[in-house]
C-alpha positions as CSV (number, residue, x, y, z in Angstrom):
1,X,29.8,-25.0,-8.0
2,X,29.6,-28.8,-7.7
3,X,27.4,-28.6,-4.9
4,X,25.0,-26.9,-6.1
5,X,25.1,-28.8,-9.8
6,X,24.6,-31.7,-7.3
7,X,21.6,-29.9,-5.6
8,X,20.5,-29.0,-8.6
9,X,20.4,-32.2,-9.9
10,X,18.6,-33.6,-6.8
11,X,15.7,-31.1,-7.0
12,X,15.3,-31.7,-11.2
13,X,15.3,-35.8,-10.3
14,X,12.7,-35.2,-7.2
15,X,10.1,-33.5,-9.5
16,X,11.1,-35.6,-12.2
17,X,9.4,-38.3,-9.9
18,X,6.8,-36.5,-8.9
19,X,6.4,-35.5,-11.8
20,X,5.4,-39.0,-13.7
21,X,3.9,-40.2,-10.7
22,X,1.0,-37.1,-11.0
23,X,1.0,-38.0,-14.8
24,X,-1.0,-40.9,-13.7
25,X,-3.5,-38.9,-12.4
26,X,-4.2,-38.4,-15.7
27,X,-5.1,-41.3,-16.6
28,X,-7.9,-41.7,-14.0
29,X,-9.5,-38.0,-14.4
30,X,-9.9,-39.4,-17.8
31,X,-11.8,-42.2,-17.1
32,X,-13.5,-40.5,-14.2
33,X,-14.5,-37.8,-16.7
34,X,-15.6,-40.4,-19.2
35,X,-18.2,-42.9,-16.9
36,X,-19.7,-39.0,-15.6
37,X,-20.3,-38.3,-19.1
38,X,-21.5,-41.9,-20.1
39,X,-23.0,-42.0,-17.2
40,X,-25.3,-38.7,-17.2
41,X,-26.5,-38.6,-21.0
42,X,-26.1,-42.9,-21.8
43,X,-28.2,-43.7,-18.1
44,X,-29.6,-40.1,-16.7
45,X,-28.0,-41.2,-13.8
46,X,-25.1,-38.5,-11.9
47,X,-23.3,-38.4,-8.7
48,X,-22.2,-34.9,-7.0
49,X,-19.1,-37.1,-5.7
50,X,-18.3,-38.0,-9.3
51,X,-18.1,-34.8,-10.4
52,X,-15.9,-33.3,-7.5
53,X,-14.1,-35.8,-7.9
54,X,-12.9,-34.7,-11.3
55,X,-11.6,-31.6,-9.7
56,X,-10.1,-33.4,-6.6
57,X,-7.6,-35.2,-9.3
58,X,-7.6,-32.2,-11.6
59,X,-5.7,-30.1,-8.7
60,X,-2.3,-32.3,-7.9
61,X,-2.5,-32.5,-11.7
62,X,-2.0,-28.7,-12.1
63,X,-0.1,-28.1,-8.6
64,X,2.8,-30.6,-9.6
65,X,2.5,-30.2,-13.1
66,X,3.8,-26.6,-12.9
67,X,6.9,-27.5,-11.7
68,X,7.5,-30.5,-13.9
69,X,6.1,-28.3,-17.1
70,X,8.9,-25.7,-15.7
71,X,12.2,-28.5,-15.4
72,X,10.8,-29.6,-18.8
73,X,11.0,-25.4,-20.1
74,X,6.9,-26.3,-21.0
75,X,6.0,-23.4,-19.3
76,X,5.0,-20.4,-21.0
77,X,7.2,-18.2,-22.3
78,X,7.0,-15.7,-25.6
79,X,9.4,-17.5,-28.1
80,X,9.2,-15.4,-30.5
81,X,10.9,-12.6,-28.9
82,X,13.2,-14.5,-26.6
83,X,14.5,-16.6,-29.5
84,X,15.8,-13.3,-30.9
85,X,18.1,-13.0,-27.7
86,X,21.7,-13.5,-27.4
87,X,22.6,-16.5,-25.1
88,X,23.4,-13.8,-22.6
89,X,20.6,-12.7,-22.2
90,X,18.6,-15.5,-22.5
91,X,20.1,-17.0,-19.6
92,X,19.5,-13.7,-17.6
93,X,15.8,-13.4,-18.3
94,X,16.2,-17.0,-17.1
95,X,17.5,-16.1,-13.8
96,X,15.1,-13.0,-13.3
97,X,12.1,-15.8,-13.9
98,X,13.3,-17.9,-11.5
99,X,13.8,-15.2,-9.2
100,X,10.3,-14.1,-9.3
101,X,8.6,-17.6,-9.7
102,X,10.4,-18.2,-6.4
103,X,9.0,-14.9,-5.0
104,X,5.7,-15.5,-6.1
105,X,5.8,-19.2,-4.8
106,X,6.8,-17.7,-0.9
107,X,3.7,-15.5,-1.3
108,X,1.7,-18.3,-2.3
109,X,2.8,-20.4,0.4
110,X,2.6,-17.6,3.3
111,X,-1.0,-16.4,2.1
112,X,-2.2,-20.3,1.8
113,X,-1.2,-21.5,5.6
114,X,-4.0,-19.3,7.0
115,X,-5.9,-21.1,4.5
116,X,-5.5,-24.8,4.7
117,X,-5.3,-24.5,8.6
118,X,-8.6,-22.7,8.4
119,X,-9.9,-25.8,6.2
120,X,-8.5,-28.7,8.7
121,X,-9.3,-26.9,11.7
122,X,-13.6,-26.7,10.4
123,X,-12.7,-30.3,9.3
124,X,-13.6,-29.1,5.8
125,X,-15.8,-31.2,3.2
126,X,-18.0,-30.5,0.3
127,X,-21.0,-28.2,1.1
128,X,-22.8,-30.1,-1.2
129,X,-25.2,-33.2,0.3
130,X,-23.4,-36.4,-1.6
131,X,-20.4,-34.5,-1.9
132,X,-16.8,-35.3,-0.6
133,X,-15.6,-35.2,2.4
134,X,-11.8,-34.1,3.8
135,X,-11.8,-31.2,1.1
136,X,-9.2,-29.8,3.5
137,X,-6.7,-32.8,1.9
138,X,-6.7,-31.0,-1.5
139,X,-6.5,-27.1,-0.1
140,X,-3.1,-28.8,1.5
141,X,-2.0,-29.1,-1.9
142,X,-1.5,-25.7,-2.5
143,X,1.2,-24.9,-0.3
144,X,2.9,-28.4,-1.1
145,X,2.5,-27.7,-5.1
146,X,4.1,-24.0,-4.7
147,X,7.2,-25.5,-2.5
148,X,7.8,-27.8,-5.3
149,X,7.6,-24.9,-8.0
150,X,9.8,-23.1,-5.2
151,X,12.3,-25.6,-5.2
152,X,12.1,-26.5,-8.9
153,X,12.8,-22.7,-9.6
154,X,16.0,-22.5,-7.2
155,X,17.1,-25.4,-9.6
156,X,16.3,-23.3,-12.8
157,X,18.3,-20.3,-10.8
158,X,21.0,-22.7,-10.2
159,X,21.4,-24.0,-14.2
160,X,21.3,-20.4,-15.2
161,X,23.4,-18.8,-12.5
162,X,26.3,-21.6,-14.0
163,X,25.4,-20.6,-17.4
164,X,25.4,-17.0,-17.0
165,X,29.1,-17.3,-15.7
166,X,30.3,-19.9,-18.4
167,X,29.3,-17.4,-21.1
């Protein structure tokens, strides 16, 4: 049980990290968002890069936010019923969420290869003229995002295995 508190704990301190390092991200799609805007309706003057550009930091945003919403229990869930549930069975639905987040995250991951190699392989960019190039970096994401919710959800399986036999 100690090893897998201590694997546990590894996998909640790795997204921890990534975790704040995305929350950066942030801070730039912010100000990215805010010159477009200023930008466009203050000058008349727009960039196609700019604006895929908003999306380009949007995605690791939402890719490793999922995972760091999930160690943080932000991630949806309908409180009003489950706070009517006995401890028991609280940490059970826990277990049967983390069992299926992890399912879904190996579909995910399996149906996304095909799809990322596809994009490096045409050496993907923006079809748009002005637009960015190496879009093929961000599909790469996707796979990378769902092993982290992968991994962050053998953590929450973990924590509620330990739980479920404490109570």
């Amino acid at each position: 049980m100690k090893a897998a508190q201590r694997l546990a704990d590894g996998i909640d301190a790795f997204t921890d990290l990534v975790g704040r390092a995305t929350s950066w991200l942030a801070l730039g799609l912010a100000l990215v968002m805010g010159a477009n805007v200023l930008l466009r309706y203050g000058f008349s003057i727009g960039r196609i890069w700019a604006q895929e550009l908003e999306w380009h930091l949007l995605v690791p945003i939402v890719l490793f936010g999922m995972s760091y919403a999930l160690r943080h229990g932000e991630h949806v869930r309908v409180d009003v019923l489950f706070a009517r549930f006995s401890p028991r069975a609280k940490v059970a639905i826990d277990i049967v969420s983390a069992l299926l987040a992890m399912a879904f995250s190996v579909i995910v991951i399996w149906l996304s290869i095909h799809y990322v190699a596809q994009a490096w392989s045409a050496n993907e960019a923006s079809p748009n003229p002005g637009g960015i190039d190496h879009r093929y970096i961000v599909k790469s994401l996707i796979p990378i995002g769902f092993a982290l919710l992968l991994v962050q959800s053998l953590s929450q399986l973990i924590r509620s295995t330990i739980a479920f036999r404490s109570e």
